[in-house]
PLY file of the C-alpha trace (Angstrom):
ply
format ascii 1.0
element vertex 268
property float x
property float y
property float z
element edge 267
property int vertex1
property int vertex2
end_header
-3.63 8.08 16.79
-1.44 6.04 18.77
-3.03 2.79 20.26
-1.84 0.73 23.08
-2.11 -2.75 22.71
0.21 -6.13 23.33
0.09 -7.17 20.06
1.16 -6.01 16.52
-1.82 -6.97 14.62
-4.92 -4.62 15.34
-8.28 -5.89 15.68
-10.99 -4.49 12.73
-13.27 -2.72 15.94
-10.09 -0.90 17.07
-9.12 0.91 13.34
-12.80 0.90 12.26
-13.88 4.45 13.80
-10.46 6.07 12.12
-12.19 4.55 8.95
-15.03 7.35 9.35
-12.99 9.96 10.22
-10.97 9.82 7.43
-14.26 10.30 5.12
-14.94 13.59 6.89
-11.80 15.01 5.32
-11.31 13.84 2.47
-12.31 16.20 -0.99
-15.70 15.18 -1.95
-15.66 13.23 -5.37
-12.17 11.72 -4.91
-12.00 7.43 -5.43
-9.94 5.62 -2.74
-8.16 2.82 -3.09
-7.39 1.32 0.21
-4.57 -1.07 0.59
-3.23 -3.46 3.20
-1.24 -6.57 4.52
-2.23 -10.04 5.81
-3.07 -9.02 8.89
-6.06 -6.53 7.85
-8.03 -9.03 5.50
-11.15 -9.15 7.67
-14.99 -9.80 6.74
-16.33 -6.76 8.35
-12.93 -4.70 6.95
-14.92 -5.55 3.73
-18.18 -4.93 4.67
-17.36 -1.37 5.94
-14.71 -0.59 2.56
-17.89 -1.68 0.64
-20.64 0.63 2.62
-17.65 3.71 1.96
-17.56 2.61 -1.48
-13.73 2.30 -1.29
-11.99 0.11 -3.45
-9.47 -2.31 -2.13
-6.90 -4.56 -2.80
-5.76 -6.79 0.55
-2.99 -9.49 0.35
-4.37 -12.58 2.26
-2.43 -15.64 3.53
-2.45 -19.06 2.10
-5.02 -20.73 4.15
-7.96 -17.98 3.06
-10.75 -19.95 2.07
-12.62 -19.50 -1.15
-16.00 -20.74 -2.50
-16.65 -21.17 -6.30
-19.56 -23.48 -5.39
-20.83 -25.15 -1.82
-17.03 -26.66 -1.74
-14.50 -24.53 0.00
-10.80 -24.48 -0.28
-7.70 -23.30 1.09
-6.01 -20.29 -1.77
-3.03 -22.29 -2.06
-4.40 -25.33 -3.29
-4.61 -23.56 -6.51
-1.70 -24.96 -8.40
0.55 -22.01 -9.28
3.66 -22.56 -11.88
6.78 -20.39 -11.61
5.56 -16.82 -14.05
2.16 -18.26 -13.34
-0.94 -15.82 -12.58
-4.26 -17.27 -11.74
-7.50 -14.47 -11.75
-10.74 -15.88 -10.45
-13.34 -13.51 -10.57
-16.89 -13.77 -8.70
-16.31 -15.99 -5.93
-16.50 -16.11 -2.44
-14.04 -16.01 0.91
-13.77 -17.61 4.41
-16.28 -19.37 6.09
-18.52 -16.65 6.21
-19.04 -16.75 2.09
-18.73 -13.38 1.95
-18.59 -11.83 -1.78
-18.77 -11.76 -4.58
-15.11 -10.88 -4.87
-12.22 -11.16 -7.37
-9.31 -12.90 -6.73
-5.58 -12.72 -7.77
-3.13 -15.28 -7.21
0.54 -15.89 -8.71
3.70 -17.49 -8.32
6.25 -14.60 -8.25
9.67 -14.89 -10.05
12.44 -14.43 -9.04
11.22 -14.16 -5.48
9.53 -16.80 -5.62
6.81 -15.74 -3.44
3.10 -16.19 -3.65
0.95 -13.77 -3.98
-2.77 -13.72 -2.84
-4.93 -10.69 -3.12
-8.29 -10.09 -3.21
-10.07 -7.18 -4.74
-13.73 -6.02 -5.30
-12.94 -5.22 -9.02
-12.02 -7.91 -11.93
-8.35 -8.37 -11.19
-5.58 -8.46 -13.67
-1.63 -8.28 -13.70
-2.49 -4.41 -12.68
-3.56 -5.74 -9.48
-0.25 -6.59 -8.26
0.94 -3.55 -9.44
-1.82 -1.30 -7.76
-0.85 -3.33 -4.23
2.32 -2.87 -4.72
1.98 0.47 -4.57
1.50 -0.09 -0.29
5.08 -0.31 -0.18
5.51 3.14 -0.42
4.67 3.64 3.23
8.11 2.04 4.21
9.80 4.88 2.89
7.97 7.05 5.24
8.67 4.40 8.15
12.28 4.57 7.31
11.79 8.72 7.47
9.88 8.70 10.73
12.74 6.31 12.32
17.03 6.03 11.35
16.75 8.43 8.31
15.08 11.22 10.11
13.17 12.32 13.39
14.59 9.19 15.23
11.36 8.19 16.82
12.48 5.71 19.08
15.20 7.62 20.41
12.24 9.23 22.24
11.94 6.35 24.72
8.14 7.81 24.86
6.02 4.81 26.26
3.04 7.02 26.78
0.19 6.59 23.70
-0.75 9.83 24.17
2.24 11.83 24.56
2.99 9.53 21.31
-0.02 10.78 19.52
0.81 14.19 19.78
4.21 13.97 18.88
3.27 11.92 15.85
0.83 14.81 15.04
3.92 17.24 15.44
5.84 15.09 13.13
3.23 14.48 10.50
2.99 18.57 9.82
6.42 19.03 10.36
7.14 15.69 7.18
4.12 17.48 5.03
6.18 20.35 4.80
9.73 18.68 4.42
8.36 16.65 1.59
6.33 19.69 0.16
9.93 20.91 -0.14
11.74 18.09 -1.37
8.83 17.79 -4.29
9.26 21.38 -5.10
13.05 21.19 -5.30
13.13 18.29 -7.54
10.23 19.83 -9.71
12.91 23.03 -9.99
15.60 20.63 -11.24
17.52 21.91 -7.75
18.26 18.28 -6.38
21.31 17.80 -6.96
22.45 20.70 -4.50
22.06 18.55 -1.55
21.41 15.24 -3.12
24.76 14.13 -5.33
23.39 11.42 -6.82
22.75 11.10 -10.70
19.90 9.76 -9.81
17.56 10.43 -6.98
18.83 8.23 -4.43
16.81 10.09 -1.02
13.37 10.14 -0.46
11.58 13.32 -0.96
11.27 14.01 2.81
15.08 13.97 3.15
15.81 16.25 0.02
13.52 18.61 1.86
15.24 17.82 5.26
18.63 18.67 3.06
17.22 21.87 1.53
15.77 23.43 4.34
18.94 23.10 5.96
20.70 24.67 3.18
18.30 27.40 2.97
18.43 28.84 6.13
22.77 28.11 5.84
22.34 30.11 2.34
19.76 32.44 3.68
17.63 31.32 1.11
14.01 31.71 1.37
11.47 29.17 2.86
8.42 27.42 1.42
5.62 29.17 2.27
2.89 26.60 0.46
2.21 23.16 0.69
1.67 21.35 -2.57
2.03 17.71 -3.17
1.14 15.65 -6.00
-1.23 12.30 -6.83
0.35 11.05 -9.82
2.29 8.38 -9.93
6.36 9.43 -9.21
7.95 10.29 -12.46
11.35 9.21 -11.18
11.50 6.52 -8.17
14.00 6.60 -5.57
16.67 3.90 -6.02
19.43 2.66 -4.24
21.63 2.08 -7.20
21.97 1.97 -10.63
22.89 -2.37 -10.06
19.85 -2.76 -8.40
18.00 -0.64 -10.25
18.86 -2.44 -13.54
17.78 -6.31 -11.74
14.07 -4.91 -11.53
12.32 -6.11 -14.11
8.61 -5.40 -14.96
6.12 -7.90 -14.33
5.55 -10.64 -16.40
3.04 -13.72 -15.85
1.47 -16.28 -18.25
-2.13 -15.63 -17.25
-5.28 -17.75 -16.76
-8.61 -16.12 -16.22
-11.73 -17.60 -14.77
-14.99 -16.33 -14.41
-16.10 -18.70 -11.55
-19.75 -17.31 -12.01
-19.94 -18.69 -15.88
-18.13 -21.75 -14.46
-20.63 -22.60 -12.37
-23.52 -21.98 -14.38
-22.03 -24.19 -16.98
-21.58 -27.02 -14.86
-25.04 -27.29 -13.50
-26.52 -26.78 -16.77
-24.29 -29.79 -18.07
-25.36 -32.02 -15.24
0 1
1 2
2 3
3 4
4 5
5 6
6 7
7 8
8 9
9 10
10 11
11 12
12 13
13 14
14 15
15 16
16 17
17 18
18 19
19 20
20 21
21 22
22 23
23 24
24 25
25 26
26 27
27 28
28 29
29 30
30 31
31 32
32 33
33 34
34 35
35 36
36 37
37 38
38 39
39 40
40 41
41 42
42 43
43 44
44 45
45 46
46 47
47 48
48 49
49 50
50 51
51 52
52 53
53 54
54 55
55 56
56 57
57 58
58 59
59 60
60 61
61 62
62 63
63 64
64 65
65 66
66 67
67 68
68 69
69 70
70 71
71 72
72 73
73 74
74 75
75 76
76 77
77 78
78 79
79 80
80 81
81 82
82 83
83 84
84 85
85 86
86 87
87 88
88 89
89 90
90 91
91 92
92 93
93 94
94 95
95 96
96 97
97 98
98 99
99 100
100 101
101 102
102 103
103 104
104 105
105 106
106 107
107 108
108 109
109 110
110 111
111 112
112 113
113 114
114 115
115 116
116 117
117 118
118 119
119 120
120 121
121 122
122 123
123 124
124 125
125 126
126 127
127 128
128 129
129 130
130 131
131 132
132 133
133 134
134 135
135 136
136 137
137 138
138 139
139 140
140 141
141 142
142 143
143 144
144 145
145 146
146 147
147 148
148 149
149 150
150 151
151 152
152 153
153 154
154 155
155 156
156 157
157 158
158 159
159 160
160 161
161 162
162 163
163 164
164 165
165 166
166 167
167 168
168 169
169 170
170 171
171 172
172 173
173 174
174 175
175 176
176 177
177 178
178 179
179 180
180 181
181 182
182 183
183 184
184 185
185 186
186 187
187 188
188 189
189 190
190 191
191 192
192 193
193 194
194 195
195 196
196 197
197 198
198 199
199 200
200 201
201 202
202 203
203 204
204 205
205 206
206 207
207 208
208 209
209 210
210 211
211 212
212 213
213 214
214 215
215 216
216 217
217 218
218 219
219 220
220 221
221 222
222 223
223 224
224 225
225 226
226 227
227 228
228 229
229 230
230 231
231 232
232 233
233 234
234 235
235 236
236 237
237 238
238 239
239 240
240 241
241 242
242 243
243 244
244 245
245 246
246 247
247 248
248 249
249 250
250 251
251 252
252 253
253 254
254 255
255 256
256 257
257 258
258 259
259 260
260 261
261 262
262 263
263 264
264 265
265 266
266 267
């Protein structure tokens, strides 16, 4: 659904009913993890992940509060080293208290960014790899705009004429990365994608072998199939690159705020 609004973060009462209809389709049984930016680390985002019973890890910005007694303080007054990875488990956030929550926080290298995210499960080094895993959506921006259907070449300004070309678009990549996936799987990538490696997304080697399908007269996919596991061979843009990315590594502290506390008041 496309939504009309003057500003590029979205208010919690404006996503929240897409939050419901979600549930309605998907399998029954299945555990979500949901995971977002800054912008979506709400109270009542937390309070309606919790009543799903979604899990969730959400990035929040340096000035989130937290609460490991009646004192609260800004995240990023936590002192953070360079490699350093701080988990603090039961506490609460913002002024509201809300929780209890677990907490993630480290000093990346060699971005040198800092990371905040907060999670309702015990957080470790995983964590940042688990929320990491919300970058894969760019790929599919990337798809939607200059690598494939060239969505704002449309000019469209109206939400719902957006809407239901975004609905056209999301059957029409379902089925171009059902094909990509299925090519790969048949070790057949390499006819339209060069690389040694896999250097295209799997929407564009399906964009590729379509193509060459109906150039070949080839048959077409006739079933949809795509796969949960984790990708057994990433998409990279070289083998330089490729080679800087190192796995994570922090020197990690772990505090159980609730234990904390309780031993503080019992020594005073």
């Amino acid at each position: 659904k496309v939504l009309k609004h003057s500003s590029s973060t979205v208010a919690y009462a404006t996503y929240a009913p897409l939050l419901d209809a979600v549930v309605e389709v998907l399998p029954a049984g299945v555990e979500v993890l949901f995971l977002a930016d800054r912008g979506f680390a709400d109270v009542e985002l937390f309070k309606h992940l919790h009543r799903l019973g979604w899990h969730y890890r959400i990035r929040v910005k340096s000035n989130f509060l937290v609460y490991r007694g009646q004192q609260g303080t800004p995240i990023s007054f936590y002192p953070l080293s360079t490699s350093h990875a701080l988990f603090l488990h039961q506490v609460k956030i913002t002024k509201a208290r809300y929780g209890l929550v677990h907490l993630a926080l480290a000093h990346h290298y060699p971005s040198r960014e800092r990371w905040y995210v907060v999670s309702d499960q015990p957080t470790t080094t995983e964590t940042f790899v688990e929320y990491g895993l919300r970058l894969d959506i760019e790929e599919n921006f990337l798809d939607d705009k200059s690598n494939g259907f060239q969505l704002e070449s449309s000019h469209i300004r109206s939400a719902a004429m957006l809407s239901r070309l975004c609905l056209v678009l999301a059957v029409a990549t379902l089925y171009l990365t059902s094909a990509g996936t299925a090519a790969v799987e048949r070790g057949e990538r390499r006819q339209v994608d060069p690389h040694w490696f896999r250097g295209s997304s799997y929407f564009k080697i399906g964009w590729h072998w379509i193509r060459k399908a109906l150039v070949q007269g080839w048959g077409l996919p006739t079933t949809l199939a795509l796969k949960s596991a984790l990708d057994p061979a990433p998409c990279i843009s070289s083998k330089s690159q490729a080679a800087q990315q190192q796995p994570l590594y922090f020197r990690c502290t772990t505090v159980d705020c609730a234990i904390s506390l309780e031993q503080s008041l019992s020594t005073a």
